[in-house]
BAFIMI-381371 format. One record per atom (N, C-alpha, C): residue in one letter; x, y, z. Coordinates in steps of 0.2 Angstrom, whole numbers, plus 5000, padded with zeros to 4 digits. Example, Ala and Ser with C-alpha at 12.3 -4.5 7.8 and 13.67 -1.06 7.14 Angstrom:
<atoms>
A506649725039 A506249785039 A506649845039 S506449895035 S506849955036 S506450005039 
</atoms>
This chain:
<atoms>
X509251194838 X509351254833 X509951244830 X509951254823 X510651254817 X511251324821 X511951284820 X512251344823 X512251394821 X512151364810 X512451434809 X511851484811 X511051484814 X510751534814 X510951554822 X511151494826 X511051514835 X511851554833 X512251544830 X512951584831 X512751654829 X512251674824 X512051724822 X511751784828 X511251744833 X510951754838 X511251774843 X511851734844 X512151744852 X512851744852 X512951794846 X513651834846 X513851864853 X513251934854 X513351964857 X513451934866 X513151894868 X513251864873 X513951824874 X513951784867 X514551744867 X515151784871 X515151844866 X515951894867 X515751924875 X515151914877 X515151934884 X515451864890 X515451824888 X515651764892 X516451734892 X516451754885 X517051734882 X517351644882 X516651634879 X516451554879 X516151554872 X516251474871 X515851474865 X514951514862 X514951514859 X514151524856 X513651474859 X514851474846 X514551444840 X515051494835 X518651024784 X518251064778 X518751004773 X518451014766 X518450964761 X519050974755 X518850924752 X519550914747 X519150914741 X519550944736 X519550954728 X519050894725 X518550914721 X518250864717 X518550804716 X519350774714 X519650724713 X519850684719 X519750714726 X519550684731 X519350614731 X519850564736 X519550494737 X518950504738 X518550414741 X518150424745 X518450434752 X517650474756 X518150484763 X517950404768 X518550384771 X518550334775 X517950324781 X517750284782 X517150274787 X517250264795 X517750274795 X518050274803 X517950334806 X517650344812 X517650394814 X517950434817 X518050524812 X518750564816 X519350554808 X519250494803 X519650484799 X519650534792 X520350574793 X520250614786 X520250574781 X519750614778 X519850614770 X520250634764 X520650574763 X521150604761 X521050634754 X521550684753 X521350734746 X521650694738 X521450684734 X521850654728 X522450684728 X522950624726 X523550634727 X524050644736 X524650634730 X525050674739 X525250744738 X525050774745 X525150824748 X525850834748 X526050904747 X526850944748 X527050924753 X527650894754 X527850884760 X528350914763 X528450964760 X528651054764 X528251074768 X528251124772 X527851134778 X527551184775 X527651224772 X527351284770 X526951324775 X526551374771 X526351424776 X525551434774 X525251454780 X524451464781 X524251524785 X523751554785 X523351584789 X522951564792 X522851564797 X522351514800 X521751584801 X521151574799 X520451624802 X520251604810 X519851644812 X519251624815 X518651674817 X518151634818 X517551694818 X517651734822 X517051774825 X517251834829 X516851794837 X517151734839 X516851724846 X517351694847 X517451664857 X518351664858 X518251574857 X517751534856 X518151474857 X518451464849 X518151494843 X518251484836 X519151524839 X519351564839 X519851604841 X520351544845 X520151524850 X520451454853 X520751414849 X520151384846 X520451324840 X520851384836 X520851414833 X521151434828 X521951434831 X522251454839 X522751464842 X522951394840 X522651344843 X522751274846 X523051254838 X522551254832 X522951204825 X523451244823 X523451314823 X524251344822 X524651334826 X524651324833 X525351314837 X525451224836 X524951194834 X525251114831 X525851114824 X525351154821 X525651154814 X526451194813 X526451254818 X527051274820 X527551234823 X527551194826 X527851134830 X528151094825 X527551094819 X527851054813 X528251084809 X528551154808 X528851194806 X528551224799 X527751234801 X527351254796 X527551344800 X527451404792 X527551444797 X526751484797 X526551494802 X525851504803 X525851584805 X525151624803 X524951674805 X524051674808 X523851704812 X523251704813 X522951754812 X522251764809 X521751834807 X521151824811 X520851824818 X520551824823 X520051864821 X519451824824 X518651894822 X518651914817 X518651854812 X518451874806 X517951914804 X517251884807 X516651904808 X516151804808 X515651824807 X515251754806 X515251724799 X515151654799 X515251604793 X515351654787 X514851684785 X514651724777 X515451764777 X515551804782 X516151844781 X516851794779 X517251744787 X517651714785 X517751684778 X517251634775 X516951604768 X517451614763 X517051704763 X517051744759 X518251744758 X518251764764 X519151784764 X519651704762 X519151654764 X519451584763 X519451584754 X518851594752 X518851584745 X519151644743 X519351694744 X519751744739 X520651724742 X520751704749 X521151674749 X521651714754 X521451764756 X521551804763 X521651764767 X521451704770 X521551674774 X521651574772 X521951544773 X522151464769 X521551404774 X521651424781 X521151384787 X520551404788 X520251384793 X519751404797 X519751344802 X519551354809 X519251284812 X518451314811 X518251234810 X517451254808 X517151194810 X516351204810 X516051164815 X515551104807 X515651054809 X515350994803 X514651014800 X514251014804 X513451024803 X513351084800 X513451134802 X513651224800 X513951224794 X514551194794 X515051214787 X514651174781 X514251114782 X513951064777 X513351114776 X512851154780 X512451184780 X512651244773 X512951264776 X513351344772 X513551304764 X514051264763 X514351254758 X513651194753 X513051154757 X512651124753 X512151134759 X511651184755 X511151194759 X510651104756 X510151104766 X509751044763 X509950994764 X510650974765 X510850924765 X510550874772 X510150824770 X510150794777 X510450764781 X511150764780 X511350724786 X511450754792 X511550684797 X511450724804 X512050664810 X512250624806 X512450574811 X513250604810 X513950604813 X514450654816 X514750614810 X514550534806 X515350514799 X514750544793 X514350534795 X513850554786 X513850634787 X514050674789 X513950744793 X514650754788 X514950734791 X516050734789 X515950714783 X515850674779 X515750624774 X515550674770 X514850694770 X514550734765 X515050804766 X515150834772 X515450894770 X516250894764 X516450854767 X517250824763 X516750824754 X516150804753 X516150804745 X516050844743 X515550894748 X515150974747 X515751014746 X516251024750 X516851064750 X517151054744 X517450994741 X517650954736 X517650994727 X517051014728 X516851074724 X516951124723 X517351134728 X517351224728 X518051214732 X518651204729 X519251194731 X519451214738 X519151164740 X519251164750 X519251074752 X519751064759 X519851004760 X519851004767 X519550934771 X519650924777 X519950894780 X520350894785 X520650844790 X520250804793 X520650784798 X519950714802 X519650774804 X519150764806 X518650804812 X518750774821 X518650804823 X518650784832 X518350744835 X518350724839 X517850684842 X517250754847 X517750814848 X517350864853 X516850894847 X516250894848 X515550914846 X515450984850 X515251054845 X514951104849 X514351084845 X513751074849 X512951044845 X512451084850 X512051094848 X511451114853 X511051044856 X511051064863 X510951014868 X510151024870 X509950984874 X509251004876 X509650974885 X509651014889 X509951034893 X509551044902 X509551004907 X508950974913 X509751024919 X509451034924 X509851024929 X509950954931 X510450944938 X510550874939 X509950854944 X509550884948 X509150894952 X508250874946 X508350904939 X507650884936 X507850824934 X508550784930 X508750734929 X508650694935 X508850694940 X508750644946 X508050614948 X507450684946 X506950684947 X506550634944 X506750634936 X506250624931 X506550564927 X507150534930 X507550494928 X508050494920 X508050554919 X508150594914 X509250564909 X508950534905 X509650534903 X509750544895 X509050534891 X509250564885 X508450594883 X508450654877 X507950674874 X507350604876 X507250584874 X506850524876 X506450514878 X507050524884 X506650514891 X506050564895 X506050624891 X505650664892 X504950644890 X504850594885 X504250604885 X503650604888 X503750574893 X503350554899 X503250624904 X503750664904 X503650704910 X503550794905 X503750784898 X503850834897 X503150894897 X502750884898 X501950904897 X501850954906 X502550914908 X502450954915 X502851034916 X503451014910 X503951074912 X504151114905 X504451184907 X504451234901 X505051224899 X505251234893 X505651244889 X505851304886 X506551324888 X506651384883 X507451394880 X507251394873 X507751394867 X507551464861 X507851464857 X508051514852 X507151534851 X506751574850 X506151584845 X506151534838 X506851534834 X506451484829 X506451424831 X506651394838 X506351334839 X505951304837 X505451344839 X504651334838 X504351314832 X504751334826 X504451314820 X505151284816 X505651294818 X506151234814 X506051154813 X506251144809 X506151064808 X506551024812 X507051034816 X507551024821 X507451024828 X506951084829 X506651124835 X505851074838 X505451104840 X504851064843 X504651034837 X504351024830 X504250984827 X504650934828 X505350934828 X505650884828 X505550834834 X505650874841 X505350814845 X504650794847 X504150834844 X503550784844 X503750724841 X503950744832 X503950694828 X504450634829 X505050674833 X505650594834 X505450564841 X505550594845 X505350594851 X504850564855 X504350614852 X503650594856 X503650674862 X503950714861 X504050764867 X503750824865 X503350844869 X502850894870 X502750924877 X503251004876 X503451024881 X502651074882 X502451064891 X502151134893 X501751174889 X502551214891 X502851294890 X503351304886 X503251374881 X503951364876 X504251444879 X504951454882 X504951504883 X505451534878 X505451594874 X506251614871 X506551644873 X507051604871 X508051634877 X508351604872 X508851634871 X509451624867 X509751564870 X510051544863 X510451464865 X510751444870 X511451504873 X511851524878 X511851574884 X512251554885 X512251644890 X511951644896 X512051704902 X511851704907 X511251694907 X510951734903 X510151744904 X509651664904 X509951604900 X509851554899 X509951524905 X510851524905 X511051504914 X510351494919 X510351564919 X510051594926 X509251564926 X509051564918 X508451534918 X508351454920 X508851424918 X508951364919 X509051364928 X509151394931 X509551384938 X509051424943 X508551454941 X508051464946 X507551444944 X507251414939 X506951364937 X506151414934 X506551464931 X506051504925 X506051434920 X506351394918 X506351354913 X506651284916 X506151234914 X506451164915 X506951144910 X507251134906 X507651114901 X507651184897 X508251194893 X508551244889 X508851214884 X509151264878 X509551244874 X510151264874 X510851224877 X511351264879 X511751214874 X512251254873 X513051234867 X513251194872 X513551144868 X513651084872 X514451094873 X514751134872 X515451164876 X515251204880 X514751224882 X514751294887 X514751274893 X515551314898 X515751294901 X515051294909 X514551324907 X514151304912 X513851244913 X514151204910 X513651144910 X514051104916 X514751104914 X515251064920 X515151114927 X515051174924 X515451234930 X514651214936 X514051204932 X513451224936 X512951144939 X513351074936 X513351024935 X512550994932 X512451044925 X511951034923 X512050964919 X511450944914 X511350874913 X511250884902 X511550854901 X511450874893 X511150804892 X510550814887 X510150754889 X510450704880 X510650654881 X510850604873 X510350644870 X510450634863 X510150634857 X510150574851 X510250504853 X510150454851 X510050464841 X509350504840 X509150484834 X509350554832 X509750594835 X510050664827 X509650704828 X509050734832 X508850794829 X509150854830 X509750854832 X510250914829 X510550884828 X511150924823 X511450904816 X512150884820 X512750844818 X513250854822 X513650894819 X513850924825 X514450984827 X515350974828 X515250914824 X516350904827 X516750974824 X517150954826 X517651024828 X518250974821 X518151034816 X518650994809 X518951064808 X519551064804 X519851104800 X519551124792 X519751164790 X519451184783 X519851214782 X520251184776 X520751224771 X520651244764 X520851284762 X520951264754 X521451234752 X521151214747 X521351144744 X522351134745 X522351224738 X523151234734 X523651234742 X523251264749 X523651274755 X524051224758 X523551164759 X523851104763 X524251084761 X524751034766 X525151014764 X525250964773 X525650914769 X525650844772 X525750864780 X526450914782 X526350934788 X525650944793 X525450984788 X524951034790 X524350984793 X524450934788 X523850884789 X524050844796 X524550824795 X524850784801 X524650794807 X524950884809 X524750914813 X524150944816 X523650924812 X523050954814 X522650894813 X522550834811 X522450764812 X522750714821 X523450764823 X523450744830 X523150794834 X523150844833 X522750904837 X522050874840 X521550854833 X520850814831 X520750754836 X521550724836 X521350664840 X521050674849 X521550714851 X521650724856 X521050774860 X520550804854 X520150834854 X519550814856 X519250814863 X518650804865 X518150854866 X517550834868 X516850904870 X517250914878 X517450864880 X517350874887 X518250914888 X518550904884 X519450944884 X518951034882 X518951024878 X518551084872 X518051134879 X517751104882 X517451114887 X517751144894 X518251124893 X518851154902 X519151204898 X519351204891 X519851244889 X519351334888 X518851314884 X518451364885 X518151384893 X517951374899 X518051384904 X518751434905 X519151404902 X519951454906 X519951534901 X519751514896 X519451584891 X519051624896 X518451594897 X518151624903 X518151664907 X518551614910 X519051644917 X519551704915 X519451724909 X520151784909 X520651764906 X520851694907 X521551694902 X521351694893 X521851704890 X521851724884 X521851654881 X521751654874 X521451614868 X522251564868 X522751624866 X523251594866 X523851564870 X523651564877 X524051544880 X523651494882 X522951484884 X522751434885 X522851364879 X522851374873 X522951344868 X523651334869 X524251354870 X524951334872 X525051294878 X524651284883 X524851244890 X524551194886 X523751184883 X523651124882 X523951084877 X524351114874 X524851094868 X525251064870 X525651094874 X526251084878 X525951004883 X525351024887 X525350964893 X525050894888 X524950924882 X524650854879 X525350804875 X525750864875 X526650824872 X526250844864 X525750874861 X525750904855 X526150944852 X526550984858 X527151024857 X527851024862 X528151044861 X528951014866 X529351074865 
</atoms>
């Protein structure tokens, strides 16, 4: 399932867990580099003043995370940063990015490419960056590198069905899949992403379809008493490490990828700001992004978890 509809879906769960759910340069824009994680550099150089930003975030705590985590880099770098937390979802933020209430956004590749060029097909995490660095390009908005950390929709085994069935990527299911139920979003079933998708990439034809929301207890739980053989869970959500569930590869893309990039407008950035948020990017994994959202969880705050991991990564001093 695409985020921007599961984000739409499992808001309300999201802010119950306090875990996840669920940008480009100016037309004159190089092309963007083919390395993976490699910003695209914007035409020309950037101010080499630190200048100032607002950073956004939607209204769920790991967008709120990121948003802590590239302001307190960018601070570091003597940018002076402000944060506007819970903006609302994609349409909202957008909206204040383009009139200019806010200069950032962290944002998710797949989602932002979706939103800014509907249709587009890319689906591999540099064709995903690539294209979104041109779609944004357009509409005076520019990206840094993007992450190596993915929040993507997983198709998702205990370690106990994985052991079973020898289970290590979508793939793998073809063989057994006939035996167990699956339960993801309702448009599963008719998206092109969703069951079409894995008959037609695949080969996999589940059962049973049951619908449950991407995340959340109610998935958890269905997943963990065995209402459901596999599920569609956000590949940061901390129950995946917490409950030692099993995220099955996705070799051939049929969800979109999900890196964790910055999105600015164009007139805001500036060399610091890139600097700082191109090293944040590096250091940035699924499985970092994944403990850090856990400590959200747990009760501590967006912003101090984002300052210890700043601090113990020497991103800040």
């Amino acid at each position: 399932m695409s985020r921007i509809l599961s984000i739409a879906l499992t808001l309300p769960l999201l802010a119950a867990l306090s875990a996840c759910g669920a940008y480009g340069s100016s037309s004159q824009s190089s092309t963007p580099q083919t390395k993976a994680g490699a910003a695209a550099a914007p035409a020309g150089a950037l101010p080499t003043a630190p200048g100032s930003v607002t950073i956004g975030s939607a209204n769920f705590p790991e967008s709120e995370l990121l948003a802590h985590i590239y302001a307190g880099a960018m601070k570091a770098r003597g940018v002076r940063t402000q944060i506007h937390a819970n903006i609302g979802e994609r349409a909202a933020y957008m909206v204040a990015l383009r009139e200019g209430s806010i200069g950032a956004v962290p944002e998710y590749t797949g989602a932002a490419l979706d939103h800014l060029s509907p249709a587009n097909p890319a689906r591999s995490p540099q064709d995903t960056y690539n294209n979104l660095h041109q779609a944004a390009g357009t509409q005076g908005l520019t990206v840094t590198a993007h992450a190596p950390a993915q929040d993507t929709d997983t198709i998702t085994v205990t370690k106990a069905t994985a052991d079973k069935y020898h289970l290590t990527s979508i793939g793998d299911l073809k063989a057994v899949a006939h035996r167990l139920t699956l339960g993801a979003p309702a448009p599963t079933q008719t998206r092109d992403y969703g069951l079409p998708a894995l008959k037609r990439v695949y080969g996999v034809v589940f059962r049973q379809f049951i619908p449950l929301a991407p995340t959340g207890t109610i998935t958890q739980n269905a997943l963990r008493n065995g209402t459901v053989d596999a599920a569609d869970i956000f590949s940061t959500d901390p129950s995946i490490p917490r409950f030692g569930f099993v995220s099955l590869q996705d070799p051939k893309h049929i969800f979109p990828a999900e890196n964790i990039v910055p999105l600015f407008r164009r007139d805001v950035l500036t060399q610091p700001m890139a600097d700082a948020c191109d090293a944040v990017s590096a250091k940035l994994t699924t499985a970092t992004l994944t403990e850090l959202n856990s400590q959200v969880a747990d009760g501590t705050s967006p912003a101090t978890v984002a300052t210890k991991w700043l601090t113990t990564t020497g991103l800040v001093h």
